[in-house]
N, C-alpha and C positions, 0 to 999 in steps of 0.2 A: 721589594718583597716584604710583607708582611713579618715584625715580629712571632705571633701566634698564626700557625696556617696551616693547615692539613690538606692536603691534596684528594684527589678522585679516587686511586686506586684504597688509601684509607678511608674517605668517604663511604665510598658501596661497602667495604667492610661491616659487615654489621656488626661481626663480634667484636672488631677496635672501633666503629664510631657510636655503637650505645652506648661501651663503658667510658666516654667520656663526655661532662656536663659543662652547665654554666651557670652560673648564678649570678644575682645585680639585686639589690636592694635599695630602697629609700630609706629618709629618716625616720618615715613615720612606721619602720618597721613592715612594710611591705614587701613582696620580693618574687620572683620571677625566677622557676629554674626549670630545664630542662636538661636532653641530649643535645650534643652539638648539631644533628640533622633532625632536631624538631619534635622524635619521637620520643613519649615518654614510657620511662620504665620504673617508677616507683608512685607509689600513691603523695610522694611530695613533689614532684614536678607540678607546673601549670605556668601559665602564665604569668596570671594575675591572683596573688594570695596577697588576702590583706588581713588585718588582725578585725575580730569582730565583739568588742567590749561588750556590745548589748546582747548578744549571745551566750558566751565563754570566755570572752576577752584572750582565745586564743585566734590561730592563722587558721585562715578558712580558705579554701581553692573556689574562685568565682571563673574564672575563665580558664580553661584546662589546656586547650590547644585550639589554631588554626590551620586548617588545611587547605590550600589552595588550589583550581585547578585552572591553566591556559587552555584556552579555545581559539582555534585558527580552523575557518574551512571547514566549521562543522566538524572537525576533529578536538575529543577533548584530553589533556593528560594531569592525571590528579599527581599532584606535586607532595600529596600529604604520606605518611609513614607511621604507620599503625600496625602495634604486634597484639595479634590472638592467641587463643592457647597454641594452637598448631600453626599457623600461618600470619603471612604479614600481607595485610591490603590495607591502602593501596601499599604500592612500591613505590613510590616518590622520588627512593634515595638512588635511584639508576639517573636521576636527570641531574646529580648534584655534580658540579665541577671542581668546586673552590670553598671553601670556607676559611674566614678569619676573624680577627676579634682585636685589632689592636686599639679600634673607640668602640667599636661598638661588634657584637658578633654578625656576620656578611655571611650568608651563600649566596652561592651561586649558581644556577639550572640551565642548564642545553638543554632545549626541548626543540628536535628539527631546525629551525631556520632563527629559532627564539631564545635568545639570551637575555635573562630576568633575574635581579638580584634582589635579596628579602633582606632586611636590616631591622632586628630588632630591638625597642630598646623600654623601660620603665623608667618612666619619669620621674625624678627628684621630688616632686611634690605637685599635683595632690598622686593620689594612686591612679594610675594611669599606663597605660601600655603603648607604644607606638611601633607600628609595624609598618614598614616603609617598602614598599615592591617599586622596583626602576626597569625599565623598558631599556637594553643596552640596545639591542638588536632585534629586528621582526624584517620580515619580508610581504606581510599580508596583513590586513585587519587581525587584531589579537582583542579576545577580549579577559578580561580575570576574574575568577567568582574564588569567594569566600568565606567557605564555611567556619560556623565559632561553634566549638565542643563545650558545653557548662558543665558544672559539677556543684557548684553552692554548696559544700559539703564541708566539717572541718578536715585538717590536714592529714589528722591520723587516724580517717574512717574511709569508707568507699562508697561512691555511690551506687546506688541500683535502683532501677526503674521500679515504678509505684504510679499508683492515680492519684497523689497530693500532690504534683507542682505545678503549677500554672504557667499554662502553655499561652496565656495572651501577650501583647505586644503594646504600646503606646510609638506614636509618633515624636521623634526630635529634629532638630535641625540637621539636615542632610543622616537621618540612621533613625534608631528607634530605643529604647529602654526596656529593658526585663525586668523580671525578679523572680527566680523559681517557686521562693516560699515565703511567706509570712517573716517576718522578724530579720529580714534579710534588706541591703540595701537593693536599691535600683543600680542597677551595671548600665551605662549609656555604650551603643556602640554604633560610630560613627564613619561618615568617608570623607576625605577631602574634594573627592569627584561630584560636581552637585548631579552630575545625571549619574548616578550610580541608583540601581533596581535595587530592589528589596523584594524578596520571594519567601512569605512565610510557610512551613511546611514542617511542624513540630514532627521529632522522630529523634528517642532512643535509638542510640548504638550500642549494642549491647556485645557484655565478652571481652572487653581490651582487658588485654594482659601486661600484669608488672611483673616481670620475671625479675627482679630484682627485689620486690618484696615476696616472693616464693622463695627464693633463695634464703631470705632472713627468715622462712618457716610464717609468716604470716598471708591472710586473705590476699589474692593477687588479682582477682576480677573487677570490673568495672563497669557500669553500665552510665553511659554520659548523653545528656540530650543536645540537639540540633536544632535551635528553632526555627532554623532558616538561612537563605544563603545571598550574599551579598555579590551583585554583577553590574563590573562596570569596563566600558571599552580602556584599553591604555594604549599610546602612541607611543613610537621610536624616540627616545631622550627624557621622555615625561616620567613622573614619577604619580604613585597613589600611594596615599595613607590610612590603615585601618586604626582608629582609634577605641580604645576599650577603654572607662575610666567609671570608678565610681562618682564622679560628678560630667555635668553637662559641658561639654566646650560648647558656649555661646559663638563665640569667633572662628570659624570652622579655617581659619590661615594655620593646617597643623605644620604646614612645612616650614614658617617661622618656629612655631613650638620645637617643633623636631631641630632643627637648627641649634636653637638657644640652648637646648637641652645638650648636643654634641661639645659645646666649649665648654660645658663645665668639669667634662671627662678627663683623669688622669689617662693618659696615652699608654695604653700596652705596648709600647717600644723598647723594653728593655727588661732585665730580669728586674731589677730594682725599684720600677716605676710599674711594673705589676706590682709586686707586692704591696706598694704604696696603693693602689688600684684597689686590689682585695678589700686592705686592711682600713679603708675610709668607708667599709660597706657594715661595718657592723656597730656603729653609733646608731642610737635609735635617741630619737627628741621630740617631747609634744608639749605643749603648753606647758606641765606644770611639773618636768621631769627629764631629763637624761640617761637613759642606761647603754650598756653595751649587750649586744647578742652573744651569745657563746659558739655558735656555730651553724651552720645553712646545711640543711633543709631542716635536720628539727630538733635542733638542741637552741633552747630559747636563751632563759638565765641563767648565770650562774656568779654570783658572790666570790667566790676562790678564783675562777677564771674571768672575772672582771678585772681583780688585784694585780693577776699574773699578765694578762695578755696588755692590761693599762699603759705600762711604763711603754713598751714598743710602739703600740698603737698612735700613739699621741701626735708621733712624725706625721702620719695621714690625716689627723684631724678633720673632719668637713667647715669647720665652720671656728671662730672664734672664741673663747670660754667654755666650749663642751668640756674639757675637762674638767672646770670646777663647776660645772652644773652637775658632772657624775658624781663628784665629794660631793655634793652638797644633798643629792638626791640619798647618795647611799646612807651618809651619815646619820638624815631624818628618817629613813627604816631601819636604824637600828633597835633591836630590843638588847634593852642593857648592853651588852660589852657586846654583845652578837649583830652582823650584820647578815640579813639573808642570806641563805646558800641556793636557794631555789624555790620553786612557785609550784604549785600543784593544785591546776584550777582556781579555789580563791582563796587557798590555805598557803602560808607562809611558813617557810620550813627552816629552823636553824638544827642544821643537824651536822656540824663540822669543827673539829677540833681547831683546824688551821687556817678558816677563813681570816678571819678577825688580825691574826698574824701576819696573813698577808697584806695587810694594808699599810703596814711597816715598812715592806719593801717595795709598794706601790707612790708611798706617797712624795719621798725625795723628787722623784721623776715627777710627779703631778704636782709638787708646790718650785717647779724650776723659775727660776726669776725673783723668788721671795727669799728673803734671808732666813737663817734659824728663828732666830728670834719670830720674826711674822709668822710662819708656819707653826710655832710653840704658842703662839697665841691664840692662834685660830683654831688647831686642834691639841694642844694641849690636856684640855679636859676631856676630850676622847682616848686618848692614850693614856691618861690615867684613868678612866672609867676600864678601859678593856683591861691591862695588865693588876689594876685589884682586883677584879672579877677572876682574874685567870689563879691571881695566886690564892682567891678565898676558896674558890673550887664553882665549878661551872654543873648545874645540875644535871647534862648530858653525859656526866663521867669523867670530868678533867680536873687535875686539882697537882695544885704544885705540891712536893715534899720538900722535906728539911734542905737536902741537899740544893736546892734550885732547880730541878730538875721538874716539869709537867709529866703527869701518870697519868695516861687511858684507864679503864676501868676495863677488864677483859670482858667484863656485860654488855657494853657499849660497841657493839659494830660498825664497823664502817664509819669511822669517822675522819677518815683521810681521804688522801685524793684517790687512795687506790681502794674504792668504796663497789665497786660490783655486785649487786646481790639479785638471788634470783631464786622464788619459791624460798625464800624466807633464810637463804643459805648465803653466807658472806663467803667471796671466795679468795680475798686474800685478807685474812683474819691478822691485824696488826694493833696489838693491844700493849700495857706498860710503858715503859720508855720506849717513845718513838722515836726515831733518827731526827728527820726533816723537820718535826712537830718542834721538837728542844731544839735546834737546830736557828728557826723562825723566831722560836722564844726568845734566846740569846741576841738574835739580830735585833729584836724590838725592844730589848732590854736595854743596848746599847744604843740604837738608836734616838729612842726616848731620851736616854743620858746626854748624851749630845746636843741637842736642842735646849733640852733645862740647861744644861752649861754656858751655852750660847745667851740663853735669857734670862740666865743669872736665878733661876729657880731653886732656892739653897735647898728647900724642904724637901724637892720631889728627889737631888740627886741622896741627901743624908738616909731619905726611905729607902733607896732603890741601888743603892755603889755596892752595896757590899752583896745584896742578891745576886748582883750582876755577877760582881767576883765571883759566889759560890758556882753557879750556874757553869762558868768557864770550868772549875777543876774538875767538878761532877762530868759536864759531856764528856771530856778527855778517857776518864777513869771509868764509866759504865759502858762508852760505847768505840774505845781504839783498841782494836785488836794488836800488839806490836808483832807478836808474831805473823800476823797474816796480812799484817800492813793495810787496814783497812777497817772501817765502822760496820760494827751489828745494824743490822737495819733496824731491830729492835731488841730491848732488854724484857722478859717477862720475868719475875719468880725469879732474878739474879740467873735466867740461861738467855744468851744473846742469839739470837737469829742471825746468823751468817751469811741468809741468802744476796746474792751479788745483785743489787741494785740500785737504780739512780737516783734514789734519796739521798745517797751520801755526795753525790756530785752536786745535789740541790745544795746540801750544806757544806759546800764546797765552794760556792760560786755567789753565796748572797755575801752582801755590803760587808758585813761585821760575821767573824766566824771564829771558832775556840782555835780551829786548826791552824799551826804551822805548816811554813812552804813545803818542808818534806813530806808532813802527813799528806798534803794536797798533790804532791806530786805522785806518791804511792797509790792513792786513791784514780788517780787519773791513768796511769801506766797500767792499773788494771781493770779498769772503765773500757778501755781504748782496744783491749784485748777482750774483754767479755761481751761488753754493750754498746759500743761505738759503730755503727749502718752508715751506711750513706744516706739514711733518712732520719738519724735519729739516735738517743736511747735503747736500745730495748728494753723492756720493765722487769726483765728477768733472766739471767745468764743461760746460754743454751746448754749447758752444762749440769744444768740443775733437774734432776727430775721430773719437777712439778710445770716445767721450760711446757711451751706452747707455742711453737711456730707457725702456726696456719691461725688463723680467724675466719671461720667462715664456719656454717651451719645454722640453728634456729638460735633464738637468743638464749637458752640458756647455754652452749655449747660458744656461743661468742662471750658470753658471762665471763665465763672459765676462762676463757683466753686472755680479756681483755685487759689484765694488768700480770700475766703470767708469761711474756716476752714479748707480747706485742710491742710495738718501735713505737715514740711516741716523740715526738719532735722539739718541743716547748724544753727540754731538760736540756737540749745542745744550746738553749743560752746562756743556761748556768754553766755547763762545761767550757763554754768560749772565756766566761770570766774567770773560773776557776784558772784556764789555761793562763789566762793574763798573769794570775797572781804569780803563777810559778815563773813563768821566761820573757814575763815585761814584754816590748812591745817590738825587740829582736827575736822573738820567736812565734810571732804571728801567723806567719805563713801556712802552718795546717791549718786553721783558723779558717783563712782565706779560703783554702781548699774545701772546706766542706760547705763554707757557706755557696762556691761556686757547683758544687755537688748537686747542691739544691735544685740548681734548673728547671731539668728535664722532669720534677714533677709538675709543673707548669701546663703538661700537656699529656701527664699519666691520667688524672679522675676529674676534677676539679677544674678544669681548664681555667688558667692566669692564677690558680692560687693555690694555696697546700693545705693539706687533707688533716684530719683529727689523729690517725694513727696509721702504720704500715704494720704488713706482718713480720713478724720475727724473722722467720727464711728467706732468705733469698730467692724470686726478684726483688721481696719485700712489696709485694704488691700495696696498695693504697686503700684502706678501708676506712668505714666510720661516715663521721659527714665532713662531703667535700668541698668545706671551707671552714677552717678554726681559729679563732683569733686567738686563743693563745698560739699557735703553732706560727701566724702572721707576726703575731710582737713580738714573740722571744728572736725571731730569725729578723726582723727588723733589730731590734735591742742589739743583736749580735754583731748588724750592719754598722750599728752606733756606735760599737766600741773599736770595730777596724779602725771607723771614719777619726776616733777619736784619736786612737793611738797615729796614724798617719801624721795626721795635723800637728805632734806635738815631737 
């Protein structure tokens, strides 16, 4: 039996088998998602999306879906599942039996006397799709036609019928090549069958509905064209492959392809080896560069969650030196002390107090194998470039005081992680002494220290010891409540914010911290009672007024939510190391427990991976995008320090 597997009676389900996806990516940033029975419900599903530089240099959706139908006897049954405003045709999802995903995702369809299994998969490189149909059982001549849905449209627009796309065809090797529009590649799509037909018959389908982008308050219609439909006989044991790629297969042997492509797959067999699974899908590599994705379907970059998700990730690596091709890549987009936070079309944004910090606690883990000294050499002058920068003052609003302490500028919005803004409205407004911010400071302070120690750098430690020292007494004395046993989240105007959140568990849980065992342990005994889910954080005590336990509505209504209790998962790595500090490595076993907790999201939204955020209430349902690397490496990173403490 299958690690990931859903059965029929979940299958027909429409309500449990839409709200559950899948995703697969290549390196060159590519990527493939759907529902787990084929049908899509968000304007980011397809196929085949690939990124389009000559365009936007964003994800463009080129092949949206295939729908297939078996023909026996002159009888036909469309295999395909498509929802409209009001109704679904075809119905498809009645001939599903089986679906799994442990290499690769499998259904499986009864149809009468015909059992036919669909496997599909996106190739490693180039961009490519492969869609593999196997003949288990037939009783009669069967033959398979299949139809391709286009869309050539970027990811976060919809398509709709118009008289500008070109509805002609070219001949290839066993298939043919498209292009809907001008400035667009050719899509080749081919068969492994050489007597496979080809019936061109251009026609909009107009009307498919994303109730899943209605739900988020946005456009939910679609209109996708057909240019034709592909038929070819299949035998009892044989298999056919549809291939979709933006280049030509010359050598139409796709079932060698398809083969070589299956070993290179981490095995979904285990909770463990998914995550490994996921967590290798969000390295992106092209010629002249390395970055990490922030999350599937359409969270691209991001600087802060490159830092954060890095350390975990790296166990999954694809490939040899990606990790220092991502230092080496990020390092050369830095502006001054600033490394990007994100991309907005071809504008470069540094708009975060605490990216640059996190690369303090990023980089231990990514210079593993090299001593101090090496790493002090190598970056060295980046960590002094960012921590002068930090202490001269940062023209976005940051600037250290006397005490050692970094001060936001209450003008400056949204400069942390819990950044949400919508109609020009910040909605969790975190300005002055920040927790995590000073927090990050302190660990880079110290950290820095350590390495010039190591490399004997007399000058940088004689600049920086006694900062370091200030910094310690100051966090203690502007943000330890003793009475309430626990950190302001932030300081404005000398009045401390109180509200109960997982920033002080962040500064609880990095390498270097002001806090003693006891403060850590009080902070955690009421983490554990306020914020602690079986998925997570919450980013806000239910107890709190401003508390928002549901996420769901249009976006600004998800705005509001989304750092006001929503469960956020990436912060239970810092709490796993916080835990360490306090009860060493005989009190691990809660630990254990939550990371075995984890599971059954596996098979909540995201199928073999975990989601960007849950809601604050219980069930805590699974929202956001469903696949995060930081949410992947913190719960890896977490796996890291079981595996660590075990072993010693």
């Amino acid at each position: 039996m299958a690690y990931i597997q859903f059965d029929k009676t979940q299958l027909v389900n429409l309500e449990y088998s839409l709200n559950r996806e899948m995703v697969r990516s290549n390196l060159s940033g590519a990527f493939s998602c759907t529902s787990i029975i084929g049908c899509n419900t968000r304007k980011y599903h397809g196929l085949l999306i690939t990124r389009q530089p000559q365009l936007d240099g964003d994800h463009h959706v080129l092949l949206s879906q295939v729908d297939e139908t078996v023909i026996q006897r002159d009888a036909e049954f469309n295999l395909g599942v498509n929802k409209f405003a009001d109704h679904f045709y075809p119905k498809g999802h009645k001939y599903i039996r089986d679906f799994s995903a442990d290499l690769l995702p499998v259904l499986t369809y009864r149809v009468g006397g015909v059992l036919l299994t669909k496997e599909t998969m996106l190739v490693s490189d180039p961009d490519m799709v492969l869609i593999r149909y196997t003949l288990v059982e037939a009783r009669s001549v069967t033959r398979l036609r299949i139809q391709p849905f286009l869309a050539f449209r970027n990811m976060h627009e919809l398509s709709k019928a118009n008289a500008y796309h070109d509805t002609s065809y070219e001949e290839t090797t066993q298939g043919i090549r498209v292009r809907m529009y001008d400035g667009y590649p050719w899509i080749f799509m081919q068969l492994s069958e050489e007597l496979a037909k080809y019936n061109h018959h251009p026609k909009w389908h107009h009307g498919i509905h994303y109730f899943q982008e209605e739900e988020r308050g946005y456009d939910a219609s679609e209109d996708l064209l057909v240019p034709g439909t592909f038929e070819a006989e299949i035998h009892k044991g044989k298999s056919i492959i549809f291939c979709v790629s933006a280049s030509e297969v010359p050598d139409t042997d796709l079932q060698r392809l398809f083969d070589l492509e299956v070993s290179k797959r981490i095995p979904r067999d285990s909770f463990l080896h998914s995550l490994r699974n996921a967590a290798s899908q969000f390295f992106v590599v092209s010629e002249n560069n390395a970055t990490l994705v922030a999350g599937f379907p359409w969270i691209s970059y991001s600087g802060r969650y490159t830092w954060i998700a890095l350390p975990g990730l790296l166990q999954a690596a694809p490939q040899e030196g990606i990790c220092q091709a991502i230092l080496d890549h990020m390092v050369s987009q830095m502006e001054g002390p600033l490394f990007p936070e994100s991309y907005v079309k071809d504008q470069v944004i540094y708009n975060a107090a605490d990216t640059s910090l996190w690369f303090f606690h990023a980089l231990p883990y990514c210079g593993a194998g090299k001593s101090k000294p090496e790493i002090w050499n190598a970056y060295g002058e980046v960590l002094r470039r960012i921590l002068d920068a930090y202490a001269a003052g940062l023209e976005m609003g940051v600037v250290m005081h006397d005490n050692g302490l970094l001060f936001i500028d209450p003008s400056a919005d949204a400069l942390t992680w819990m950044n949400a803004v919508s109609d020009g409205r910040c909605h969790t407004p975190r300005a002055g002494y920040v927790v995590e911010i000073n927090a990050l400071w302190y660990n880079a302070l110290h950290y820095a220290l350590e390495l010039a120690n190591a490399a004997g750098d007399d000058a940088f430690i004689s600049k920086w010891e006694a900062a370091a020292s200030r910094t310690a007494e100051a966090f203690i004395s502007t943000f330890w409540n003793e009475e309430a046993g626990y950190l302001a989240d932030y300081v404005l105007h000398d009045v401390p914010n109180m509200q109960i959140r997982p920033n002080q568990v962040i500064a609880s849980g990095l390498a270097y911290t002001p806090l003693n065992k006891f403060q850590i342990k009080s902070i955690l005994d009421l983490s554990a009672h306020e914020l602690l889910t079986p998925r997570g954080l919450r980013s806000l005590s239910p107890q709190d007024p401003q508390y928002h336990g549901r996420y769901q509505g249009d976006a600004f209504v998800r705005d509001a939510a989304y750092h006001q209790g929503t469960v956020w998962l990436w912060p239970l790595g810092f709490y796993a190391h916080a835990w360490h500090k306090v009860y060493g490595a005989d009190g691990m076993v809660p630990i254990q427990k939550l990371f075995q907790e984890l599971e059954p999201c596996l098979t909540e939204a995201g199928v073999g991976t975990l989601s960007e955020i849950y809601e604050g209430d219980p069930p805590h349902h699974a929202r956001g995008a469903i696949s995060f690397a930081p949410s992947l490496g913190e719960v890896l990173r977490m796996h890291s320090l079981m595996v660590e403490v075990r072993s010693k």
